[in-house]
C-alpha positions as CSV (number, residue, x, y, z in Angstrom):
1,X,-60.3,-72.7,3.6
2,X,-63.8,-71.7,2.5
3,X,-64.9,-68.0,1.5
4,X,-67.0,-68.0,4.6
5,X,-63.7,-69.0,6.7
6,X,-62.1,-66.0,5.1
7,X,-64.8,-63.5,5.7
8,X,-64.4,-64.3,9.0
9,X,-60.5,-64.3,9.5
10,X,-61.1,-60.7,7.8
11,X,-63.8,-59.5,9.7
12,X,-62.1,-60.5,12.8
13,X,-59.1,-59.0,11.8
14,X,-61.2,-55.6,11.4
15,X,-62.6,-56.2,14.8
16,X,-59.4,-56.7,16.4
17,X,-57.4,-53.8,14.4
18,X,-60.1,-51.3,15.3
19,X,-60.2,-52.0,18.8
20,X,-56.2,-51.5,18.8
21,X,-56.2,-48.4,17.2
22,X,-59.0,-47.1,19.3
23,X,-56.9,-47.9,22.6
24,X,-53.5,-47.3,21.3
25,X,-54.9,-43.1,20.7
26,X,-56.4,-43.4,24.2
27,X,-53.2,-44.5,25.6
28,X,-51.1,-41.8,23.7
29,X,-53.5,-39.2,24.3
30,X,-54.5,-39.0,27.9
31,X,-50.6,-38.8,28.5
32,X,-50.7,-34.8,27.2
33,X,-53.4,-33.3,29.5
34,X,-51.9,-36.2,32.4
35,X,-48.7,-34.3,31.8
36,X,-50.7,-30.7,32.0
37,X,-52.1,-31.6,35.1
38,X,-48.8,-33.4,37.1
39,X,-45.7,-31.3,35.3
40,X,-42.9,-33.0,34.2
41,X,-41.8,-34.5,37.4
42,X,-45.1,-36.3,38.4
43,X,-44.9,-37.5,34.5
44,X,-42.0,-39.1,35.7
45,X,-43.3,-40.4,38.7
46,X,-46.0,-41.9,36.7
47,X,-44.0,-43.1,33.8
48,X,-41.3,-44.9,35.9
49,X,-43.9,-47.4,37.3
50,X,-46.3,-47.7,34.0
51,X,-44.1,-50.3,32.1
52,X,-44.5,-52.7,34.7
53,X,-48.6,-52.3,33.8
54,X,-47.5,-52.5,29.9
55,X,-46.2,-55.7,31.0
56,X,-49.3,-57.5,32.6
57,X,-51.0,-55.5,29.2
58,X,-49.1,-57.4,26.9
59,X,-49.7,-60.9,28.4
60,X,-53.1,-60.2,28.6
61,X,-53.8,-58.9,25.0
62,X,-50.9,-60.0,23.0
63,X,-49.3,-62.8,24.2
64,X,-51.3,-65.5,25.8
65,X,-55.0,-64.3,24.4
66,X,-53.4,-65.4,20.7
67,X,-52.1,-69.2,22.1
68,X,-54.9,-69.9,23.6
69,X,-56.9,-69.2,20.8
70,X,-54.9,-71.3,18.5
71,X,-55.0,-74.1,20.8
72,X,-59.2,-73.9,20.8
73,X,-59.4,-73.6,16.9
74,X,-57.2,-76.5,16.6
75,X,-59.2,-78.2,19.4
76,X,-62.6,-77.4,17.2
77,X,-60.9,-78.4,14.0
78,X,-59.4,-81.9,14.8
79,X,-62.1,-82.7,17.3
80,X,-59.4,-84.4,19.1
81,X,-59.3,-82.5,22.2
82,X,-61.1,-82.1,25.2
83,X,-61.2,-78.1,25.1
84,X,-63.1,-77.9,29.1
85,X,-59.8,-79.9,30.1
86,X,-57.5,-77.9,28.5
87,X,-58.6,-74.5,29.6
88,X,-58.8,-75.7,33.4
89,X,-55.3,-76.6,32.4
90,X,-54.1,-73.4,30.8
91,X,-56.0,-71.6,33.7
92,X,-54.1,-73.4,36.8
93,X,-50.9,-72.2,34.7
94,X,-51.3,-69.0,33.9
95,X,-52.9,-68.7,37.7
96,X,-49.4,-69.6,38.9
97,X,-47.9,-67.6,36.5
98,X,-49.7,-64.3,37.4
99,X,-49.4,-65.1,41.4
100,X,-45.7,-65.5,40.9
101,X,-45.2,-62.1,39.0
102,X,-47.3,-61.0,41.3
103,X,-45.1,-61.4,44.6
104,X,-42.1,-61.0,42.5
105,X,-43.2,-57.5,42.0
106,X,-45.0,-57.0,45.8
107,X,-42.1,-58.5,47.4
108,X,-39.6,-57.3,45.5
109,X,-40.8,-53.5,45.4
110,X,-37.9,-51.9,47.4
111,X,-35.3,-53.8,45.4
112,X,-37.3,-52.1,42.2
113,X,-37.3,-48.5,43.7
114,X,-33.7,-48.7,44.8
115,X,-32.1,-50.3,41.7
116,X,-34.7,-47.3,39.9
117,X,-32.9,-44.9,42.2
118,X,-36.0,-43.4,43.9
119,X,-37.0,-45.7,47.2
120,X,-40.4,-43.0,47.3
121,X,-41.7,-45.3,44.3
122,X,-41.9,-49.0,46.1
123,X,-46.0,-48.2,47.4
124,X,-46.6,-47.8,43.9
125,X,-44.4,-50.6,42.5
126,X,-46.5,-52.1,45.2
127,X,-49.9,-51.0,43.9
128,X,-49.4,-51.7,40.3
129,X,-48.1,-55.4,40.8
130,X,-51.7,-56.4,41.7
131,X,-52.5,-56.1,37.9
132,X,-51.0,-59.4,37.0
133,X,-53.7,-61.3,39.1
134,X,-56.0,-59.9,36.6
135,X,-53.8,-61.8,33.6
136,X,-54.9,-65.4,33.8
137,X,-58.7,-64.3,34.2
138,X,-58.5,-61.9,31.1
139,X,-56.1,-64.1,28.8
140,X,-58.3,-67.2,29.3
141,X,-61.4,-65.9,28.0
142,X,-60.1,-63.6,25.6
143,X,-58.1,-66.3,24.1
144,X,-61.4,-68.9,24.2
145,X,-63.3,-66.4,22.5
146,X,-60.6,-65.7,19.6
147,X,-60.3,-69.1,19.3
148,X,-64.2,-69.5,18.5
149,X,-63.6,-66.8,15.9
150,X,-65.4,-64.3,18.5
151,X,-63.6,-61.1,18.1
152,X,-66.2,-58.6,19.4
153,X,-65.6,-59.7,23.3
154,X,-61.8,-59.1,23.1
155,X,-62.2,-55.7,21.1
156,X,-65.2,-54.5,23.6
157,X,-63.0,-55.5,26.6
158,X,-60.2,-53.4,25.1
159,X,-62.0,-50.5,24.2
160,X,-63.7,-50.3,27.8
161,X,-60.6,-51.0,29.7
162,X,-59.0,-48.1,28.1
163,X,-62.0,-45.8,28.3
164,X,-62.3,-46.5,32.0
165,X,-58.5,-46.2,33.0
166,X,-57.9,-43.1,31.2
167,X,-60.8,-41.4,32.7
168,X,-60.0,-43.3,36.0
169,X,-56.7,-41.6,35.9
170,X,-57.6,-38.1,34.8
171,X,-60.4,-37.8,37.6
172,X,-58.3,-38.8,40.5
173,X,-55.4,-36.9,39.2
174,X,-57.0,-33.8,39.0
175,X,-58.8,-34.3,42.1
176,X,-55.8,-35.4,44.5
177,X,-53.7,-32.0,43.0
178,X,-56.6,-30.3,43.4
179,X,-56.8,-31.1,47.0
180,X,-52.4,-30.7,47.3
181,X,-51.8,-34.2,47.6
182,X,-48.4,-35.0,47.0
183,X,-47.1,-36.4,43.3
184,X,-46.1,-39.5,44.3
185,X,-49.7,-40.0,46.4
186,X,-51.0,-38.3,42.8
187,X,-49.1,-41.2,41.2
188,X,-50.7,-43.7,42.8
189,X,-54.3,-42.3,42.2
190,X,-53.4,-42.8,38.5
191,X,-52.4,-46.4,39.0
192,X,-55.3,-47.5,40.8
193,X,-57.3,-46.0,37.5
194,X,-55.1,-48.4,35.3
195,X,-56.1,-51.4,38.0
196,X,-59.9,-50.2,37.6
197,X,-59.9,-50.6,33.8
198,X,-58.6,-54.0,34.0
199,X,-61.2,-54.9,36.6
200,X,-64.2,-53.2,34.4
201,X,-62.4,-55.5,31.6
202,X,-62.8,-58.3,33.0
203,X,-66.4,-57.9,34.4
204,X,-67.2,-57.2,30.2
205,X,-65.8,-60.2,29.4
206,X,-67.2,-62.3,32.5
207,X,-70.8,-60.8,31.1
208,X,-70.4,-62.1,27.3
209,X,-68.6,-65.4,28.6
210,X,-72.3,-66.1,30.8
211,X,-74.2,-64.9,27.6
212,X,-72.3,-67.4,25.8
213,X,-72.9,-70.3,27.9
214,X,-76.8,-69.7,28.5
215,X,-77.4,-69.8,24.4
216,X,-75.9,-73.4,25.1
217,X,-72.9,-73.3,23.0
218,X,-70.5,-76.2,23.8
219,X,-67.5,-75.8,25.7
220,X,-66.4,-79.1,25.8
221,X,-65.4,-81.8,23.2
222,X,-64.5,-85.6,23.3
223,X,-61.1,-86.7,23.2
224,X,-58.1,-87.0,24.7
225,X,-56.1,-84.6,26.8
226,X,-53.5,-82.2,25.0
227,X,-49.9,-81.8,26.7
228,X,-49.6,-78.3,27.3
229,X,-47.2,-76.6,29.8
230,X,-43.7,-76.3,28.1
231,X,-45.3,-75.5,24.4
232,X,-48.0,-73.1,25.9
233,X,-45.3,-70.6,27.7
234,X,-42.3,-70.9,25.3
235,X,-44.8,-69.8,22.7
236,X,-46.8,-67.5,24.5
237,X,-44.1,-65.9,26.3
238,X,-42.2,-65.9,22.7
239,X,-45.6,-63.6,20.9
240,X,-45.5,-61.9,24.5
241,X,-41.8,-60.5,24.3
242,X,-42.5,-59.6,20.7
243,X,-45.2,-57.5,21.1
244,X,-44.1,-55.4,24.2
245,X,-40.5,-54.5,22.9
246,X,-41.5,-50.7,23.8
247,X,-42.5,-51.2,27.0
248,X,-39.1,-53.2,28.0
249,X,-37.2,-49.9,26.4
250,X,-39.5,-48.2,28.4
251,X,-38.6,-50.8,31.7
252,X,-34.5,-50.6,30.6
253,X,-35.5,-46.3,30.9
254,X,-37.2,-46.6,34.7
255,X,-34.7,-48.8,35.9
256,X,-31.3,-46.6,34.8
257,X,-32.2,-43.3,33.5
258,X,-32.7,-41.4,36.7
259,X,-30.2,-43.6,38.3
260,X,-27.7,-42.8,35.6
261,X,-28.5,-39.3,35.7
262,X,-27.7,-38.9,39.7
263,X,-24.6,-40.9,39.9
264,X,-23.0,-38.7,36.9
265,X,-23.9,-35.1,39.0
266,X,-27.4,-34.2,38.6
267,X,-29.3,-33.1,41.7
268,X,-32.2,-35.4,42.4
269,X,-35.1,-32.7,41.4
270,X,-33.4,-32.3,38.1
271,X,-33.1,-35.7,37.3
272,X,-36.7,-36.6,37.6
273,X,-37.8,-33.3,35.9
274,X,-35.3,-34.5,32.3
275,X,-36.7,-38.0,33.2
276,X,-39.9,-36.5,32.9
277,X,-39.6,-34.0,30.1
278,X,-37.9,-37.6,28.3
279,X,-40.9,-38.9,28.8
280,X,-42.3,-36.7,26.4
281,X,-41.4,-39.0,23.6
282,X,-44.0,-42.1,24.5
283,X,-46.8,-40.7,23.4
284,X,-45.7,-39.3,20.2
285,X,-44.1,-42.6,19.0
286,X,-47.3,-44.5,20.2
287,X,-49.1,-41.7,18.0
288,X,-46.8,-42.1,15.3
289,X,-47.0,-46.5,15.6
290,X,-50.4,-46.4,15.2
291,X,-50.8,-47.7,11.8
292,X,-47.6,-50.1,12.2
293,X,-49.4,-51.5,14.8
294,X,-53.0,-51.8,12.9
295,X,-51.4,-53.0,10.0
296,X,-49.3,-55.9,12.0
297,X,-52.6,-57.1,13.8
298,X,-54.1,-57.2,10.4
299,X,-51.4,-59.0,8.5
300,X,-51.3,-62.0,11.2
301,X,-54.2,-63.8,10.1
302,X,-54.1,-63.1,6.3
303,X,-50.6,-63.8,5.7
304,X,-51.2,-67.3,7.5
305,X,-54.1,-67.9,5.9
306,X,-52.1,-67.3,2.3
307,X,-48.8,-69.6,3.9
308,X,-50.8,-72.2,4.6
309,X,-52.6,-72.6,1.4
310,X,-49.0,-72.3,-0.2
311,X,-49.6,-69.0,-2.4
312,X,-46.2,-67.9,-2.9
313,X,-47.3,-65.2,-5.2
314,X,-49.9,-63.6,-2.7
315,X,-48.0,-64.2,0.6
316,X,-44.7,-62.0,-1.1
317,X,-47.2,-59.6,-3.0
318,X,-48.7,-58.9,0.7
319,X,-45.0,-59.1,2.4
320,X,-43.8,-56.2,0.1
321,X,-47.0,-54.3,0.2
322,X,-46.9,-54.6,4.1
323,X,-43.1,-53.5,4.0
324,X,-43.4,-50.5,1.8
325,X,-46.5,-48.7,3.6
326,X,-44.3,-49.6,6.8
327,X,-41.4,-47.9,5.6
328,X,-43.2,-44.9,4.2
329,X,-45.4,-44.2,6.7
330,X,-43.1,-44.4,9.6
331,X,-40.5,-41.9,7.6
332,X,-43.3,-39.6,7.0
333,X,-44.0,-39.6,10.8
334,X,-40.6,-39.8,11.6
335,X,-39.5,-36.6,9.6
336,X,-42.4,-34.6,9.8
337,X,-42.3,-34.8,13.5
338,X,-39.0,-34.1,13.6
339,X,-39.6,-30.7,11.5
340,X,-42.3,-29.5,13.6
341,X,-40.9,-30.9,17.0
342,X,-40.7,-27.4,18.8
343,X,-44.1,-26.0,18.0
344,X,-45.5,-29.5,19.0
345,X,-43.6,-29.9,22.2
346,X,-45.0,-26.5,23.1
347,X,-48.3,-27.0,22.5
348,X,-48.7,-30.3,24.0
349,X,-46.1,-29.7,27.0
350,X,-46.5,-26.2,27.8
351,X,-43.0,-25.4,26.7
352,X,-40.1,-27.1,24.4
353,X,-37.6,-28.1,26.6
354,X,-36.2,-31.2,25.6
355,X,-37.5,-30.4,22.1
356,X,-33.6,-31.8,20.4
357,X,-33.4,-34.7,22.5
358,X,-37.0,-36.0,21.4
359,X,-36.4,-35.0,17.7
360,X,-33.2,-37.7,18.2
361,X,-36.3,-40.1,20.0
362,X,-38.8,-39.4,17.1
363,X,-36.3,-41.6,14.5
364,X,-37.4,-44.4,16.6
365,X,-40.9,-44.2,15.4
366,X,-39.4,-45.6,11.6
367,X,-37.5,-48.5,13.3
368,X,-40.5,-49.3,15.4
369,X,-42.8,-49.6,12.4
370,X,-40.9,-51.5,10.6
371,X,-40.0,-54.3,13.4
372,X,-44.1,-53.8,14.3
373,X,-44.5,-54.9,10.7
374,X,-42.4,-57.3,10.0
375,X,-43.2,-59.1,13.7
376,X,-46.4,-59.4,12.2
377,X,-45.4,-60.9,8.9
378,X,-42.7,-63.9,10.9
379,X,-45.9,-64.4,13.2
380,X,-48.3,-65.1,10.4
381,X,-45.4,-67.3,8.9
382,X,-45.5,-69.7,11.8
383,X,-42.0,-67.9,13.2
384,X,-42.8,-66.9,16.7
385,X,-39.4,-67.0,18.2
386,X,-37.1,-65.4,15.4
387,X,-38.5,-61.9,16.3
388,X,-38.8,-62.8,19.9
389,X,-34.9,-63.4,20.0
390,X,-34.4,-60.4,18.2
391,X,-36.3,-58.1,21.1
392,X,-34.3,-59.8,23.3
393,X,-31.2,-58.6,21.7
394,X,-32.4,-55.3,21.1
395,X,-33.3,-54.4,25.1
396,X,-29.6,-56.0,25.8
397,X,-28.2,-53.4,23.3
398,X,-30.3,-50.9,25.0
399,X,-30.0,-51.4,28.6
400,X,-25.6,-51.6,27.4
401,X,-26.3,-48.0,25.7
402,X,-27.7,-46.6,28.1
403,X,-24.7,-47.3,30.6
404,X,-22.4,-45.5,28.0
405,X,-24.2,-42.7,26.4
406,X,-26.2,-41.6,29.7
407,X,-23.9,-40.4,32.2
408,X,-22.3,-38.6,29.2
409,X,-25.3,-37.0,26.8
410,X,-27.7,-37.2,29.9
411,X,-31.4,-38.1,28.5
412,X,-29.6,-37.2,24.7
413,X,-27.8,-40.4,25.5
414,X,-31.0,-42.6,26.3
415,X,-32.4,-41.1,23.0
416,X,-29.6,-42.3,21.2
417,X,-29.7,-45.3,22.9
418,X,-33.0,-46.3,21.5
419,X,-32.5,-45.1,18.4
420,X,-29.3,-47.2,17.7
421,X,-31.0,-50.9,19.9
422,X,-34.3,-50.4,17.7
423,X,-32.3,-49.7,14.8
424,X,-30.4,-52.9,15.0
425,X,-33.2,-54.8,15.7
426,X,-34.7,-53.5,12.7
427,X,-32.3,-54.3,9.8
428,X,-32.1,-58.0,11.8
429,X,-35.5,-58.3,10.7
430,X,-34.9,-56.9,7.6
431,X,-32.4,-59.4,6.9
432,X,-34.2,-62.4,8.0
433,X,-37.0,-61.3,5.5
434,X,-34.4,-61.1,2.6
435,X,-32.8,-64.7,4.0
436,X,-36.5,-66.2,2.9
437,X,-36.8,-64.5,0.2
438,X,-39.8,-62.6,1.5
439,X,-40.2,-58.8,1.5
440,X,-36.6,-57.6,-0.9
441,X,-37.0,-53.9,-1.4
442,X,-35.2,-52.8,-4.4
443,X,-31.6,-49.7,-3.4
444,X,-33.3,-47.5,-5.3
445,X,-36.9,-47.8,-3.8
446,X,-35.1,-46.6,0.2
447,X,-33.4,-43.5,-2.2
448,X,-36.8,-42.9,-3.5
449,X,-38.6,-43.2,-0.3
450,X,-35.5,-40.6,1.5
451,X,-36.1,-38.7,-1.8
452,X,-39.4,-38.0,-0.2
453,X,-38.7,-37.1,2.8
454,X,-36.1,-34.1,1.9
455,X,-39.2,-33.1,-0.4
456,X,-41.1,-32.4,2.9
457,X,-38.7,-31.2,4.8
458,X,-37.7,-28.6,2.1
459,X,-41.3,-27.3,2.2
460,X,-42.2,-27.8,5.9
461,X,-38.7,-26.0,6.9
462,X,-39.7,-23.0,3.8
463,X,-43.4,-23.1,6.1
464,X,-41.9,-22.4,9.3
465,X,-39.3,-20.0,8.2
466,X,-41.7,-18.1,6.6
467,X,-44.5,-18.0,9.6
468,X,-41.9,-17.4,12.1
469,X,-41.2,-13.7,10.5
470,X,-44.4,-12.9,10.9
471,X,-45.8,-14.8,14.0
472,X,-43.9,-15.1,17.1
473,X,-43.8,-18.6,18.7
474,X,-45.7,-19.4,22.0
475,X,-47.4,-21.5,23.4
476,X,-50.9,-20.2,21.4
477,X,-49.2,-19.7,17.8
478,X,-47.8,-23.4,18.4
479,X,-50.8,-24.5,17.8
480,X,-51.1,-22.7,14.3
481,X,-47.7,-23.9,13.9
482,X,-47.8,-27.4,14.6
483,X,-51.5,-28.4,13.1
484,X,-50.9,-26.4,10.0
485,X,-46.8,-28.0,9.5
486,X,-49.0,-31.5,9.6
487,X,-50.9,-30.4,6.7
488,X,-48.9,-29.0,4.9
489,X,-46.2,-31.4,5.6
490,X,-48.5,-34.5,4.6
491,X,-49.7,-32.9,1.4
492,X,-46.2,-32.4,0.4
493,X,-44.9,-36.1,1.5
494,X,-48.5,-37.0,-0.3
495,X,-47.5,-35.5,-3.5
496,X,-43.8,-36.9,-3.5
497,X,-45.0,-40.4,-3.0
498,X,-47.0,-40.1,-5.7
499,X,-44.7,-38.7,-8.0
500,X,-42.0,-41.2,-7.6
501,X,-44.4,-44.0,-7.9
502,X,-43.8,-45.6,-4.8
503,X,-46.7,-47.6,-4.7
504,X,-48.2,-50.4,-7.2
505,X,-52.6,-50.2,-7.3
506,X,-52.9,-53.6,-5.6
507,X,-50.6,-52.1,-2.4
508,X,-52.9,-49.1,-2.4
509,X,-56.1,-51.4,-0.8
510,X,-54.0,-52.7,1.7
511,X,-53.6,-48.7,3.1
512,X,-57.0,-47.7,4.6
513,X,-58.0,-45.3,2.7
514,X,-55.7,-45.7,0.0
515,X,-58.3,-46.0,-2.8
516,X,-59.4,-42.3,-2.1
517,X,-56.2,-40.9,-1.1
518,X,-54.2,-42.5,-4.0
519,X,-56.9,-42.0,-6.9
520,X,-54.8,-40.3,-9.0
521,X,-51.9,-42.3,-9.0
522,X,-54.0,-45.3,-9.9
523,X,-55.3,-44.1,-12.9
């Protein structure tokens, strides 16, 4: 691989984590003033259909975007294969592929709504299923450009599809409560904003796709025609499963949670108002996933790139670098979330109901950051369907939970239920790391890194303690509360780290940031 190569892996890489962070805030974000708007139980409404949409998201950016594009480097590289061919090929699959999910979800709506508990929800199952006609369109040309080493497309795409939805959904919202439209009519405003995105999307990537071909670039090659079909899903579908393992938690939730919740006693209002209050929790462990999910795009590439050249020493140096800030920033977010959960729950959600069970939710951001990460590291390792089995296992475990702990802790249950399926998954994937001999985290670094985190929560509890003599908490002094526990929270975690050492100098440049933030401890 020449420099110039790996420039442009990086640079890529950049391209691609930027646009994910960029979307994945949008997506956390709009939830809060989407909740403001709706209440809790048109939350619910909202959030019971929205991980069939993560679904179609995750084929279209994730999973097939990333085969396709290997398939058309490898086609460029060994000059062996008729790329025109073998995207008319891919397309006609995925075409079938997205038609069949398609009527699977149209057809099947009231089976959906009933087996969800609430038959009011099949016109919106209904809506919502026309986003996996959008899949093969999207997938194809994001995963042409990738495969050029075009990352710009795929990230502008992303970017606008996310811009356009959220304000798509905010806009109709407001203006179909505005005008007393019912929340399930409300509901289905907000769905047809997630449909516009993907259609703006794919108009972007229509207009570079055009661009591209009028400069005369080449999209075809001599050579013979590649065998696709069995390779092409089980690996596509394998990167897909791995990187929508919230989303199915999120599916396993729609599909049981209110069901659970009725059948054990609850009236039917109630039930969709703790659904909804549950629901809380999504955009706070998307929030607090941010940089797990950053940091897994990012490792992909260069951890293949240093497997493939056969660098032991740099593939286990970036492994364990990956691994620590995994671990340490998702039980910073973890336990400072969890200290300041009342005062944030206020502020964003009006009130703090529900403020215990998310606190239980909130652990999942650690195990989520580390299976984020370490997904990351068995992709770029050529391991597609170790972590893919794994998810598998874990939405099993979770969906079995959930049948235990609901109809006895109510949504407490489903918290715990999460908690316990993503933190199997988890030390699965810790193990397999260990098996390889990749990514071995010494006892006494976990102590250190728990060490930590009793550090913060000392001070942050001392903080709150101390404000809540003086101050009363509300919904306006949560604010106070809540930005100002952050700060002093981080400083304090900050500090600890850097105290016990927890970091070597060449782990600090993989953090962004980390040269300025760390300074100290590097000299």
């Amino acid at each position: 691989m020449t420099h110039e190569d790996s420039k442009k892996i990086v640079k890529g890489a950049f391209i691609l984590t930027i646009a994910a962070a960029i979307t994945k805030i949008l997506s956390a974000v709009y939830r809060v003033p989407f909740q403001n708007i709706v209440g809790d139980v048109g939350f619910y409404i909202y959030q019971q259909i929205y991980p069939i949409y993560g679904i179609a998201i995750a084929l279209a950016t994730y999973g097939f975007p990333v085969i396709i594009s290997k398939l058309v480097a490898e086609g460029e590289a060994g000059n062996d294969i008729n790329i025109r061919q073998m995207m008319k090929s891919i397309f006609i699959l995925l075409s079938m592929l997205g038609i069949f999910l398609f009527l699977i979800v149209f057809i099947g709506s009231p089976f959906i709504a009933k087996l969800m508990g609430d038959q009011r929800l099949e016109p919106l199952i209904k809506t919502i299923s026309f986003s996996f006609l959008l899949v093969p369109f999207v997938s194809i040309i994001r995963g042409y450009f990738q495969g050029k080493g075009m990352m710009l497309p795929t990230g502008i795409s992303q970017v606008t599809e996310q811009f356009i939805r959220v304000a798509s959904i905010l806009i109709l919202t407001f203006f179909l409560v505005r005008k007393g439209y019912s929340l399930y009519i409300t509901g289905e405003g907000a769905l047809i904003g997630s449909i516009a995105g993907g259609v703006v999307s794919l108009f972007v990537l229509i207009s570079f796709f055009w661009r591209f071909r009028r400069k005369g670039n080449p999209t075809a090659m001599g050579g013979t025609r590649v065998k696709l079909g069995k390779t092409f899903l089980l690996h596509g579908m394998a990167i897909c499963i791995s990187g929508m393992l919230l989303v199915l938690f999120q599916l396993v939730d729609s599909l049981n949670i209110y069901a659970l919740l009725t059948k054990s006693g609850v009236s039917l209002d109630e039930a969709k108002k703790l659904k909804g209050i549950y629901d809380r929790g999504q955009p706070l462990l998307q929030l607090g996933t941010i940089v797990a999910t950053s940091l897994s795009l990012t490792l992909v590439p260069v951890i293949s790139s240093a497997f493939k050249m056969g660098n032991d020493a740099i593939l286990k140096e970036k492994v364990l670098g990956a691994m620590k800030i995994s671990i340490i920033v998702g039980m910073g977010a973890t336990v400072g979330l969890i200290n300041i959960m009342e005062p944030t729950n206020m502020m964003l959600f009006k009130n703090d109901q529900g403020s215990i069970v998310l606190a239980v939710f909130s652990i999942s951001i650690l195990f989520s950051s580390i299976i984020l990460t370490i997904t990351g590291i068995l992709q770029g390792i050529g391991r597609v369907y170790t972590p893919a089995l794994y998810m598998i296992i874990g939405v099993l475990i979770k969906f079995i939970a959930n049948q235990w702990f609901v109809p006895i802790f109510g949504t407490l249950g489903a918290a715990i239920a999460t908690v316990i399926a993503l933190g199997i998954v988890s030390v699965c994937c810790i193990a397999r790391l260990s098996a390889i001999n990749l990514g071995k985290l010494s006892f006494q670094y976990y102590i250190k890194v728990i060490a930590a985190a009793f550090i913060m929560t000392a001070v942050l509890q001392g903080w709150i303690i101390f404000w809540k003599n003086i101050i009363p908490l509300h919904r306006s002094s949560s604010i106070f509360f809540a930005l100002s526990g952050v700060i002093v929270g981080g400083i304090a975690y900050l500090l600890s780290i850097l105290g016990l050492k927890l970091f070597k100098g060449h782990e600090i440049e993989m953090i962004p940031f980390g040269n300025k933030l760390f300074k100290r401890h590097q000299n």
